[in-house]
C-alpha positions in Angstrom: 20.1 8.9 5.8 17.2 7.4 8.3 13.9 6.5 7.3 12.2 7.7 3.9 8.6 6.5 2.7 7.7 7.1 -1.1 4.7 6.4 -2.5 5.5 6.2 -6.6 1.9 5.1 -7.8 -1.5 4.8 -5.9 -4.9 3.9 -7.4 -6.9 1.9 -9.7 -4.2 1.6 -12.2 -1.4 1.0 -10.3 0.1 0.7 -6.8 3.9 0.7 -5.7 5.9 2.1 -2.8 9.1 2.6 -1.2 10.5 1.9 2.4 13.9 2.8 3.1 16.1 2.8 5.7 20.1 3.5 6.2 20.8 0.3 4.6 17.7 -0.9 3.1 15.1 -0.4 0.6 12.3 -2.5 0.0 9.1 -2.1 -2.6 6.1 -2.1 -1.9 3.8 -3.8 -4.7 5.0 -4.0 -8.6 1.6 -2.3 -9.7 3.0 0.1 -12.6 5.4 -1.1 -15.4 8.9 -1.9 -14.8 10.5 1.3 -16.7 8.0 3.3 -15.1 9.1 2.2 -11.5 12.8 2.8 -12.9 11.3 6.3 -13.7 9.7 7.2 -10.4 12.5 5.8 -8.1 14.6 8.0 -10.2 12.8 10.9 -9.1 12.2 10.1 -5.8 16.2 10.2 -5.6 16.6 6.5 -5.5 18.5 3.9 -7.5 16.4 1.1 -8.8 19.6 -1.5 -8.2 20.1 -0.7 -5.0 16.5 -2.3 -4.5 17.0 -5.1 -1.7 13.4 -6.7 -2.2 10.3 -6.7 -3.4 6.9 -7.4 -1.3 3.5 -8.0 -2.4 0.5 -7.4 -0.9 -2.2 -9.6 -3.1 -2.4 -10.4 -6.6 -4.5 -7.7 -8.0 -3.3 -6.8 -11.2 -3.4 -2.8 -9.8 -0.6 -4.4 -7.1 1.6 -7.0 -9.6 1.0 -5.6 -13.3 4.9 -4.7 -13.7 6.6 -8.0 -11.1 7.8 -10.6 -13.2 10.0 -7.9 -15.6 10.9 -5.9 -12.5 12.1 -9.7 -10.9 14.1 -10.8 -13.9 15.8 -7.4 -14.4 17.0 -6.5 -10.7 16.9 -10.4 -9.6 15.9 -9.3 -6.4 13.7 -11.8 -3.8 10.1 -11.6 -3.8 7.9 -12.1 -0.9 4.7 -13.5 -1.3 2.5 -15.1 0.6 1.7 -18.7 -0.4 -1.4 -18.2 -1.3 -1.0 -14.9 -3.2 1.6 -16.8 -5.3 -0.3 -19.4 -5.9 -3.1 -17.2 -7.1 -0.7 -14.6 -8.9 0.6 -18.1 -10.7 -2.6 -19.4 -12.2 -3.5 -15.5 -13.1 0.0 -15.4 -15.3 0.3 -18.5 -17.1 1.0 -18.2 -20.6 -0.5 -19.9 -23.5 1.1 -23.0 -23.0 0.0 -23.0 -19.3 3.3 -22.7 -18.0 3.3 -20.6 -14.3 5.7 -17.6 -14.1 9.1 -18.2 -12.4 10.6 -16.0 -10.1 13.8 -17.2 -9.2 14.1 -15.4 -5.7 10.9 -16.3 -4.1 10.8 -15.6 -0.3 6.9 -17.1 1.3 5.9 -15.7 4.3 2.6 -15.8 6.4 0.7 -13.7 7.9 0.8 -12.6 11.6 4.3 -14.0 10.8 7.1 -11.3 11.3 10.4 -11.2 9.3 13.6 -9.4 8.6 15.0 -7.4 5.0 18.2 -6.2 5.7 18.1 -3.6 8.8 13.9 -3.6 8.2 11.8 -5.4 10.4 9.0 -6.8 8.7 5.2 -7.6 10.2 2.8 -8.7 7.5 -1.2 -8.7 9.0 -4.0 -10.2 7.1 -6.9 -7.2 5.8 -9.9 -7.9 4.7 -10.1 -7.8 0.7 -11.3 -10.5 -2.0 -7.9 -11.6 -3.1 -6.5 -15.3 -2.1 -4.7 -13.5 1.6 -4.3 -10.2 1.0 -1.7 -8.3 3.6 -0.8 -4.9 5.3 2.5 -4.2 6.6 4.2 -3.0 9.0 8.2 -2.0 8.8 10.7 -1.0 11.7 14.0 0.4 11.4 16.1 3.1 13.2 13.0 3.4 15.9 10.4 4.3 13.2 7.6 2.5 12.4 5.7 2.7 9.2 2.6 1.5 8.4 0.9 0.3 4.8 -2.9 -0.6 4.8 -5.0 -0.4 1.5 -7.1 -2.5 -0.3 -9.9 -3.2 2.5 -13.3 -3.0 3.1 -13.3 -1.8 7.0 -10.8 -1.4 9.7 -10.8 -4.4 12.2 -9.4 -4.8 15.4 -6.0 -6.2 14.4 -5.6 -3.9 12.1 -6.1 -1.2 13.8 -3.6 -2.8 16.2 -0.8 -2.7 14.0 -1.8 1.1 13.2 -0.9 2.2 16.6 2.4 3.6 17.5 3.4 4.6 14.1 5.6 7.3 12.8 4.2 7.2 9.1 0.4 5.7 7.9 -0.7 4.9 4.6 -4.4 4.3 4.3 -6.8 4.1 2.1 -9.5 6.4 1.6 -10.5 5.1 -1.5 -13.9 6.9 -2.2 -16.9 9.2 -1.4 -19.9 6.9 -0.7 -22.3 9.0 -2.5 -20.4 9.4 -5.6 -19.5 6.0 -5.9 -23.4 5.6 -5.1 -24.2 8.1 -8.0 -21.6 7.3 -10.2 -21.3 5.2 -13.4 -20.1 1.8 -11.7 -22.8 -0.9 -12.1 -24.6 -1.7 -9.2 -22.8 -5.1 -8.7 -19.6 -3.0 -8.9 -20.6 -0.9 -6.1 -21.6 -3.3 -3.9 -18.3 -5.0 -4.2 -16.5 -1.6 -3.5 -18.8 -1.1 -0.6 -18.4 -4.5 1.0 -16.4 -5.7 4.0 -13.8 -7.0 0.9 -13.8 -4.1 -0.6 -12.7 -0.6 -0.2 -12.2 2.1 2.1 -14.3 5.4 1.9 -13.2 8.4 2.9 -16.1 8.6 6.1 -14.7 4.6 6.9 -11.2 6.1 7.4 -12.2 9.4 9.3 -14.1 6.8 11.7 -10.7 5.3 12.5 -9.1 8.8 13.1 -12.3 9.6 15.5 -12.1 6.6 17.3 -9.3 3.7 17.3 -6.7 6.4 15.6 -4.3 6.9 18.6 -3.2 10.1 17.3 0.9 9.0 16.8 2.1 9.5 13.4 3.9 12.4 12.1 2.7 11.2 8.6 -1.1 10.5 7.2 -0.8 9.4 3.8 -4.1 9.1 1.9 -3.7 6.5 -0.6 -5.4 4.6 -3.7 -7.9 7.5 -3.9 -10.7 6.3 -7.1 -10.5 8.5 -10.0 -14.1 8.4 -10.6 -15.8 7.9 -7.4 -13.4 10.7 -5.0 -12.0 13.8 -5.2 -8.3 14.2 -3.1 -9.5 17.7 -1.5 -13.0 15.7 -0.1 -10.8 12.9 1.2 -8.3 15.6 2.4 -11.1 17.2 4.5 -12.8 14.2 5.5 -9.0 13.0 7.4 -8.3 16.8 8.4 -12.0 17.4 10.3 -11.7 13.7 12.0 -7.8 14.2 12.9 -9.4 17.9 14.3 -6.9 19.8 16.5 -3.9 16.6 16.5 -3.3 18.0 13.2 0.3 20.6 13.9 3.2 20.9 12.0 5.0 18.2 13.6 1.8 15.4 13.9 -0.3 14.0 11.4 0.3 16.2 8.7 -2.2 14.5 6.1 -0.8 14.1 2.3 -2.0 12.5 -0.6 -0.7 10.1 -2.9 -1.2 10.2 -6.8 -1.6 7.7 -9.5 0.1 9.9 -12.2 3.1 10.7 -10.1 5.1 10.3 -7.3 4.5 11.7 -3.6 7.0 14.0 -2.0 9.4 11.4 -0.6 8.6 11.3 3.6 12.0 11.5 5.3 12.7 10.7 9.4 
């Protein structure tokens, strides 16, 4: 089978993904609702049982909304940081103020590397205003995939564990001057704008102009805003920066949906 990367949901309301290998298949973040994660890994050709973890990247609501059903119906492990557990914890208690249970938990740290199955695992810290938000890395079968989003800029170890990779997802969350002109308060947009906060799509084509060492065979744009982007001005912000690397065999740019899943990426 080899490598396959599907993005199911990515945006504001929802983020979740799929990494795959032969004998593996580990999600991403638990950001949509647990039948609609059944739906898209349906489409995507997959079978939710055959799931063989779950990792998170913070405790965003956008990244965790559907976890704790998706947990007690596959009983799968969950990796967390501790930290991001700790957070996600105190975010879910019920009325009572008991803290969710998840009866698989797996911590990790980051800078730390680890192993799911055949799927080598490298978590990095990114810069975003959750408790320790990660990016990952996954190797398997010589391919190396990358998922970065929810960050304000691109530092330099980041962009370290960007380079050599067969697949990127990356965010290219919005166009400065709509978000500047658009309906968000102003304290809103200062938050997306910060260093912990999100990506634009002239942040991103930086990277490709500069730091980007031209590798992958896949650019995925992910968790595009809704109000504040539009997928063909992040499209052609990547394109013009990638300039003549783009062919049909290297960093072929696509874009991932919130309403839908991506073409599954297969290697």
């Amino acid at each position: 089978m080899g490598v396959s990367v599907a993005v199911l949901a990515s945006g504001s309301r929802g983020n979740c993904a799929l990494v795959s290998s032969s004998r593996t298949r580990v999600l991403v973040d638990a950001g949509i609702s647990c039948r609609e994660t059944f739906k898209r890994l349906k489409a995507a050709g997959d079978e939710p049982r055959t799931l063989s973890a779950i990792l998170i990247t913070h405790e965003h609501n956008d990244h965790v909304y559907g976890l704790l059903t998706l947990a007690k119906r596959l009983a799968v492990p969950v990796f967390m940081t501790g930290a991001t557990h700790h957070a996600w914890s105190k975010m879910m208690r019920d009325e009572a103020g008991a803290a969710p249970q998840l009866s698989r938990l797996e911590a990790f740290a980051a800078g730390k590397t680890f192993t799911i199955g055949d799927i080598a695992v490298a978590a990095f810290t990114i810069p975003h205003d959750a408790a320790d938000p990660v990016g990952f890395t996954f190797r398997a079968e010589g391919i190396k995939v990358a998922i970065a989003t929810d960050l304000g800029y691109l530092p330099r170890n980041v962009c370290d564990h960007l380079q050599g990779c067969d697949v990127l997802v990356l965010e290219s969350n919005h166009d400065t001057e709509m978000l500047r002109g658009g309906p968000y308060p102003w304290s809103v947009k200062q938050r997306v704008m910060s260093r912990v906060g999100h990506l634009s799509n002239e942040d991103l084509a930086d990277f490709f102009s500069s730091d980007y060492d031209g590798s992958a065979s896949y650019v995925v744009l992910a968790h595009l805003s809704e109000r504040n982007n539009h997928p063909e001005l992040a499209r052609r912000a990547a394109e013009k920066a990638l300039g003549p690397r783009r062919t049909l065999l290297q960093n072929r740019v696509m874009l991932a949906a919130q309403l839908e899943a991506m073409e599954v990426i297969r290697l």
